[in-house]
N, C-alpha and C positions, 0 to 999 in steps of 0.2 A: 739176627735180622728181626726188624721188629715185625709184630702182627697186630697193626690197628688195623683192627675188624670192621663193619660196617653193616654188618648181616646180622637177620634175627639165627639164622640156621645152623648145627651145631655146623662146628669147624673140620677139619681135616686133620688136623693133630689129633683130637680124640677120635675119631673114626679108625686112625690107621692103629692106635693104640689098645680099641677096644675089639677091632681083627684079631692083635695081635694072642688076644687071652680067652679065644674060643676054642669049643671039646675038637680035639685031633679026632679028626673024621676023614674017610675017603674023600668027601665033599670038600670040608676045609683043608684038607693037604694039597690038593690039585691046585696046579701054578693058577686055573683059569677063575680060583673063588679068590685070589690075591688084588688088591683094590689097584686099577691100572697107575696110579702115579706112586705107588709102594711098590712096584711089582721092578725090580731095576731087568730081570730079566726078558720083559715087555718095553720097558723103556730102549732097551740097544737093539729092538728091532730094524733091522735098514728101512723099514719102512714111514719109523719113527725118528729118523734121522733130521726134518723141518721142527720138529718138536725139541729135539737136542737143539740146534742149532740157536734156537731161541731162548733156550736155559738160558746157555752159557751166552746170549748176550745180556739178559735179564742179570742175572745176580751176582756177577760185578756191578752194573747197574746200579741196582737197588741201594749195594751196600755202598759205595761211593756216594749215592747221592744221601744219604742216611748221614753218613759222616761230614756232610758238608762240602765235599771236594769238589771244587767249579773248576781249575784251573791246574794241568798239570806242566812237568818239564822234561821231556823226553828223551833219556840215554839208551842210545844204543850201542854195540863194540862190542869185542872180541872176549871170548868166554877163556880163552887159552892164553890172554895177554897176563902175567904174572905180577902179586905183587914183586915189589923191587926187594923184599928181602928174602923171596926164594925165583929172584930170576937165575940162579945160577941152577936150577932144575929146568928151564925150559928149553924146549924142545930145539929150536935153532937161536942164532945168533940175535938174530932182527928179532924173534919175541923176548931177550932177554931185554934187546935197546928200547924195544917200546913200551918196559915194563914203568918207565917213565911218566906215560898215559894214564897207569893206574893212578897212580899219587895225584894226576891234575883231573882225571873222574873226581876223586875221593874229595878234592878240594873243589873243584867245583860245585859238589852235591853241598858241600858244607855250607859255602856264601849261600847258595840257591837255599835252603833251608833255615837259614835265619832269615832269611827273608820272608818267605813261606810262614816262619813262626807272628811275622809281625800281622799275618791277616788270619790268626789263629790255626795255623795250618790247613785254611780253606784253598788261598792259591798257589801256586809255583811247586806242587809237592812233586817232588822227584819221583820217578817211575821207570823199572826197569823190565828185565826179561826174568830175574828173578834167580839166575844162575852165577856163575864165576867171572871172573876176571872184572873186566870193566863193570859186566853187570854189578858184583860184590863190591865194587870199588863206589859205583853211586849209592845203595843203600848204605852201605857203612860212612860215606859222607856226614847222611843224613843223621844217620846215630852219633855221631862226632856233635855234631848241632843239637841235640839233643830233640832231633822231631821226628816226625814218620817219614816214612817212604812206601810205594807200591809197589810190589814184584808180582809180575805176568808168567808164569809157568808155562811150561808145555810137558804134556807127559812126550816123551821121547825113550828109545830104548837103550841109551845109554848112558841118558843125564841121572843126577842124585835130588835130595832133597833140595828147597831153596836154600842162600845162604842166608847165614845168620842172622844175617842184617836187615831183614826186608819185616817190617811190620807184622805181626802177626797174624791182626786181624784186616790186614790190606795185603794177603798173600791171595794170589788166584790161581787154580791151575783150572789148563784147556785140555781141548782136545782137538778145536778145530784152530788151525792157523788164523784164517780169515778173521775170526770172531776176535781171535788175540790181537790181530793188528788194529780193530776197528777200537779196539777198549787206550789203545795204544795211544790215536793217532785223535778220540773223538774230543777231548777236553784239552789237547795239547795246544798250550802258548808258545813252545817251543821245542825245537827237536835237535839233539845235541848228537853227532854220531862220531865215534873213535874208532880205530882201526881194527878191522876184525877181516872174517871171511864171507863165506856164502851168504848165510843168516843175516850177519852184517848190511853186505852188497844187496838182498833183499829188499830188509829193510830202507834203506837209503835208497834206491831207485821206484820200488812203490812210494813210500812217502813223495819223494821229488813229480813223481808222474800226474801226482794227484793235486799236487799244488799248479804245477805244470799244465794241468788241463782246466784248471778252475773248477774242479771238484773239492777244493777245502782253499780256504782260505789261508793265504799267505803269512807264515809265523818264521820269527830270527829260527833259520835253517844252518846252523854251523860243521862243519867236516872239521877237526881236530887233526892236526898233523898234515901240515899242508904237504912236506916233505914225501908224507907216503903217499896221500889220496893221488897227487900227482904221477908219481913212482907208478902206483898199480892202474890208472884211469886216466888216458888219454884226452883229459875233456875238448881242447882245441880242436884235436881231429874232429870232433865230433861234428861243433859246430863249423867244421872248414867243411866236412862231409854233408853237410845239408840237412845230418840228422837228426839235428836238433837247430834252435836257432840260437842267436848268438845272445838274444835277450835272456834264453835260458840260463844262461850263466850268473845271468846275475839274481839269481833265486839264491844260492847258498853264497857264504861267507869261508872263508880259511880263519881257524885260529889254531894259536898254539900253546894257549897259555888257560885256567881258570878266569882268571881276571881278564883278560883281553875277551871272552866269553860273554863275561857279565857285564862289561861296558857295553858292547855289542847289542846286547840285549834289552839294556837299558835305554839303549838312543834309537835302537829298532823303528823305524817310520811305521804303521800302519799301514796295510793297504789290502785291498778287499778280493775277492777270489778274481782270476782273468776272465773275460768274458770274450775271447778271441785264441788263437792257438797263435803267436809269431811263428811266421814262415809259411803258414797254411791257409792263407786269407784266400779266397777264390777271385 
């Protein structure tokens, strides 16, 4: 991260530095002579918990905008969806068939990333969760192309490192959910989501809710696999139910292919956040 300065006053790097090489004393051993933004033990205060929360929107942040990045493209999907040459280890039948998905993630990321390269990898950069499956399947796209990609971590207590594929120095890990969907969803030109679960179905019903209400403006919104989103998601009911309306439908897109994705994409009309709810006009 860079540090242009703007101050006459020494900095905080040499402050926390020149703490760190004073005489071991009762005085300087004690957590309470430890300078409060070195202190991490003070920092996970629950009290300090507004203060985290603003890190971690901050330094993604910063370093995004540091590297230039105005413009991302947003995959979401299934961390357990397999590639195709070890679907014969997953777990049921239907994630060996949707191992399928992975290959059109991977090529997907690929088109979207040479594209990405033509604006010096300032727009369209792929962004995942930073994990397996489909996640590893858009970063590795993007490495195919030969560009970056972003991977959004979450510590969890039973996920692993990112995969291999995610940029290095465009790898973030959280800790708050919220923060992670807002780094998610705040430069996104478009949101690509593949079959997954809970995490998945999250993702895609906040995103949709927020567009839905005119709280972010309206970007090419694609479900991949038209076959399944149907299968697992009643959308008709929904709107025969009342609860939703029927214009809501027409927010997202079925594809099922990379390409039929990036044509989609391509011919995307514009249009600006709703400033009415359909169905709920008084």
């Amino acid at each position: 991260m860079n540090d242009d300065r703007h101050s006459r006053f020494r900095d905080a790097h040499s402050d926390r530095d020149q703490a760190g090489h004073v005489p071991s004393t009762p005085q300087t051993d004690a957590p309470a002579y430890r300078l409060a933004f070195a202190d991490e033990d003070f920092l996970c205060r629950e009290e300090l918990r507004p203060v985290r929360l603003q890190l971690e929107l901050l330094k993604p942040q910063l370093l995004l905008d540091e590297r230039g990045i105005e413009s991302t493209i947003v995959l979401f999907g299934g961390a357990r969806i397999p590639d195709p040459e070890h679907k014969d280890k997953a777990r049921t039948q239907t994630l060996a068939d949707l191992s399928d998905f992975y290959d059109e993630a991977r090529e997907f990321s690929r088109l979207m990333t040479l594209k990405s390269k033509e604006s010096g990898g300032r727009e369209n950069v792929i962004v995942t969760g930073g994990g397996p499956g489909v996640m590893e399947a858009g970063n590795r796209g993007a490495v195919d192309a030969g560009g970056a990609s972003i991977g959004l971590s979450i510590v969890l207590p039973h996920e692993q490192a990112p995969n291999e594929y995610v940029t290095p120095d465009l790898s973030f890990n959280f800790h708050y959910f919220a923060i992670r969907k807002m780094h998610f969803l705040m430069r996104a030109r478009a949101i690509c989501v593949f079959p997954g679960g809970f995490g998945t179905m999250d993702e895609l019903f906040e995103s949709l809710t927020l567009i839905q209400t005119g709280r972010m403006e309206r970007v090419p919104f694609l479900l991949f696999g038209k076959e399944f989103w149907h299968k697992v998601i009643n959308w008709d009911a929904l709107a025969d139910a009342g609860t939703i309306s029927d214009q809501d439908l027409d927010l997202f897109r079925f594809v099922d292919s990379a390409q039929e994705a990036m044509e989609l994409i391509e011919n995307w009309e514009p249009a600006p956040p709703r400033d009415s709810l359909p169905g709920r006009e008084k």
